[in-house]
C-alpha positions in Angstrom: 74.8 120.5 61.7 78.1 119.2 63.7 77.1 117.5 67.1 79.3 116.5 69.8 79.1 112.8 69.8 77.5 111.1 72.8 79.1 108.2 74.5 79.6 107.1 77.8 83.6 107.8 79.4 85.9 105.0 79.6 87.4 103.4 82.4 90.8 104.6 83.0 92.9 101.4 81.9 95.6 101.9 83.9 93.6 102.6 86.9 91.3 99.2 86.4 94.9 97.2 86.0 95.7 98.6 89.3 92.9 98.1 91.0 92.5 94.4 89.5 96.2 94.2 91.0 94.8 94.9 94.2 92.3 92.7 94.6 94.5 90.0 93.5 96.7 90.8 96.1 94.7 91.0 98.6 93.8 87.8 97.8 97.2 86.3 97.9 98.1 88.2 100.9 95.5 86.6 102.8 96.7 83.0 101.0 100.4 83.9 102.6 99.1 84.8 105.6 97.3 81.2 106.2 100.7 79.8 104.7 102.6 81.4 107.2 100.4 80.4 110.4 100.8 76.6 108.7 104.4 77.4 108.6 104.7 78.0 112.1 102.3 74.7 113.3 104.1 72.5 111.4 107.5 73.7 112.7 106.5 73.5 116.1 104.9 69.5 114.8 108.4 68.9 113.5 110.1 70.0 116.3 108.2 67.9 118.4 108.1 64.7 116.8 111.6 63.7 116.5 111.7 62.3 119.6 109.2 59.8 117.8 111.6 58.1 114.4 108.3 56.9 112.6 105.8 60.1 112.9 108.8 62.1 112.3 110.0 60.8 109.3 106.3 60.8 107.9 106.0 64.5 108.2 109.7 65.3 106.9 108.9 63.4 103.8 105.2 64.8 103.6 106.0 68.6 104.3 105.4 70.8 101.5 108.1 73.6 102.3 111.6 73.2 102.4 113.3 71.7 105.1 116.9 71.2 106.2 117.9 69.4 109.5 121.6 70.1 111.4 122.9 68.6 114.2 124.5 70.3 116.9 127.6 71.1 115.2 125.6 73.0 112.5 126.3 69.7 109.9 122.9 69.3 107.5 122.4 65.9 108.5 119.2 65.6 105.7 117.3 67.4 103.3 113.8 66.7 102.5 112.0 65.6 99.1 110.5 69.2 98.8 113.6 71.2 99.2 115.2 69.3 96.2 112.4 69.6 94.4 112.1 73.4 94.7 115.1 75.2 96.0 117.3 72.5 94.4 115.1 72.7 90.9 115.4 69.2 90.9 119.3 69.9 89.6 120.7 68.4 93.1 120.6 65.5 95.5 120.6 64.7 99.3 124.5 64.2 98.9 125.0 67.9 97.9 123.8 69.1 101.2 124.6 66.2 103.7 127.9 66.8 106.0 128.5 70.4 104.8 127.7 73.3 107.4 124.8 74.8 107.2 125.6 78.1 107.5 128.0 78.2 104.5 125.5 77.0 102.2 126.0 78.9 98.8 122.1 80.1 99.0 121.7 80.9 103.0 125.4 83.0 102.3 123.7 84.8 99.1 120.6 85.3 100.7 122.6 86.9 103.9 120.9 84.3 106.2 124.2 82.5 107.2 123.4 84.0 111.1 120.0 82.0 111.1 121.6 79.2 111.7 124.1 80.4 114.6 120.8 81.6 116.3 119.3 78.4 116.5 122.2 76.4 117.6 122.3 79.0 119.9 118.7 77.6 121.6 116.7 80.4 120.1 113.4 80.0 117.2 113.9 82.3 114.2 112.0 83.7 111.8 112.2 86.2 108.4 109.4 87.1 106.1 109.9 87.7 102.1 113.7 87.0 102.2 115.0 86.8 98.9 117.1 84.4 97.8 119.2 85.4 95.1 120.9 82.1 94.1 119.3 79.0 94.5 121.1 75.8 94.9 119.2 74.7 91.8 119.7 78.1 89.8 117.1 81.0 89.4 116.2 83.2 92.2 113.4 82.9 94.7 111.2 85.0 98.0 110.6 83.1 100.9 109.5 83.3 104.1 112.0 81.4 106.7 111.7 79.9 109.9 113.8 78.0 112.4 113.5 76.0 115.9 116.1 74.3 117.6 115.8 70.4 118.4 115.8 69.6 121.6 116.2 65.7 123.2 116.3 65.1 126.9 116.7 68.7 127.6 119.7 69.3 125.6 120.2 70.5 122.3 120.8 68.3 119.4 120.4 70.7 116.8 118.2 72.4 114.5 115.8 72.5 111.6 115.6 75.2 108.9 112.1 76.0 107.2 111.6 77.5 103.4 108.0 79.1 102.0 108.1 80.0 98.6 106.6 83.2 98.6 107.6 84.8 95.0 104.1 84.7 93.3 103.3 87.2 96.4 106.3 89.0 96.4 106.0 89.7 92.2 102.5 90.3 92.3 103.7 93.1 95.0 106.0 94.3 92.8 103.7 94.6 90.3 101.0 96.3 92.1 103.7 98.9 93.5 104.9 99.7 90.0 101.4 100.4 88.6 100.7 102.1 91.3 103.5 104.4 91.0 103.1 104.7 86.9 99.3 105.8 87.9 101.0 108.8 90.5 103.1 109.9 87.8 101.0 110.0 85.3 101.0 113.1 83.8 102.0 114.7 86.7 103.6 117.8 87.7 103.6 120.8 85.9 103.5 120.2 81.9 104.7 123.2 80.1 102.1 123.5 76.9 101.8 126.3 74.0 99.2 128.7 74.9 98.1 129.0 71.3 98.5 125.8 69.4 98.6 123.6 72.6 101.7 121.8 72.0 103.8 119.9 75.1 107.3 121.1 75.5 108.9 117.9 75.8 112.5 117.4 78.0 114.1 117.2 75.2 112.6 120.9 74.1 111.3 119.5 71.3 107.2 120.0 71.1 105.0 117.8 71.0 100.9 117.9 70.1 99.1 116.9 73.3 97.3 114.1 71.9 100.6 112.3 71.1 101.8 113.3 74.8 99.3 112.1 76.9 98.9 108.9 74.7 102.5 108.3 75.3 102.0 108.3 79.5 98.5 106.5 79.8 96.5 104.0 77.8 94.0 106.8 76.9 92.9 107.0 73.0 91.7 110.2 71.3 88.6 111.1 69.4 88.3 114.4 67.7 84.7 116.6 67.1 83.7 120.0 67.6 82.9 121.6 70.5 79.5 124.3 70.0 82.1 127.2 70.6 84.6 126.5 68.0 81.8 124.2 65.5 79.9 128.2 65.1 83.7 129.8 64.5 84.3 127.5 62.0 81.1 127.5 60.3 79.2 130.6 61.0 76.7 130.2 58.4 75.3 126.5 59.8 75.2 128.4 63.1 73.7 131.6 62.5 71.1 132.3 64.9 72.6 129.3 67.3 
């Protein structure tokens, strides 16, 4: 006699990705979020200790975002270790950035930030979360979170100091969660115009389709065939006589 086969019902593989996704992200989010709040502490640290040569310098070597300091005239009178390292790629060197302006920098000018720096010089702090940054000095492309606080000496201003978080990992694995998210929506969504007799999936190109092949081509789902008791006593009558 033909059983239906029992077995316990898969997880949706999609929906675990996404939900894995999640959780990772919340995860990071909450990572960013602390990375931001250092951000902003060690700006106002930086900002502060540059009436003090020694302290300053310490910090501006030991800071592990990117920083950029101009004077007054908006000239990038240094760059620190990190910044070369990271939005430099290690492809440039302190004399690529030192006495050019600041706000013609090829990757502040790509990046649409060239006003950041016209803001500060103006005596105003500034800040911008997942900017992107589309051409690095170094090459490649990067997200990061920006921030920048005028320098002030004696009451006047003496210029200004430009901030970089890399953010990417967070902004990708954003990305990432958005698309799977929006794959799982459209899954098999809509109306799905299917053959009322043999069951086959009108496809957009009008060709047809047998549903297993369909759905298997929009999810991660894998088919198993049996009987069901209905069609198992249509098909074979005489096992099912009396059933």
């Amino acid at each position: 006699m033909l059983t239906e086969p029992q077995s316990p019902t898969p997880a949706d593989p999609l929906t675990s990705t996404v939900e894995e996704l999640r959780r990772e992200n919340a995860a990071l989010r909450k990572e960013v979020a602390a990375l931001r709040e250092r951000l902003r502490e060690l700006g106002e640290a930086l900002a502060e200790s540059t009436t003090h040569a020694g302290r300053y310098k310490a910090l501006y070597d030991a800071l592990p975002v990117s920083v950029y300091v101009f004077d007054k005239d908006g000239i990038i009178v240094g760059v620190n270790p990190f910044h070369l390292k990271t939005m430099g790629r290690g492809k440039t060197s302190v004399d690529d950035y030192v006495g050019k302006a600041a706000a013609a920098r090829p990757s502040l000018v790509a990046a649409g930030m060239s006003d950041s720096v016209r803001v500060i010089l103006g005596g105003e702090r500034f800040e911008a979360l997942d900017v992107h940054f589309p051409e690095l000095s170094g090459g490649g492309e990067a997200w990061c979170d920006v921030r920048g606080v005028p320098l002030i000496s004696n009451g006047e201003l003496v210029g200004g100091i430009v901030m970089s978080m890399d953010v990417t990992a967070y902004h990708l694995a954003k990305e990432e969660l958005k698309r799977h998210v929006r794959r799982l929506e459209q899954t098999l969504g809509g109306f799905i115009p299917i053959c009322a007799s043999c069951k086959k999936v009108r496809e957009q190109s009008g060709s047809w389709t047998q549903i297993e092949k369909y759905v298997a081509a929009r999810t991660e789902a894998e088919f198993s065939h049996t009987l069901c008791p209905d069609c198992a006593r249509q098909l074979f009558p005489e096992i099912h006589e009396g059933t």
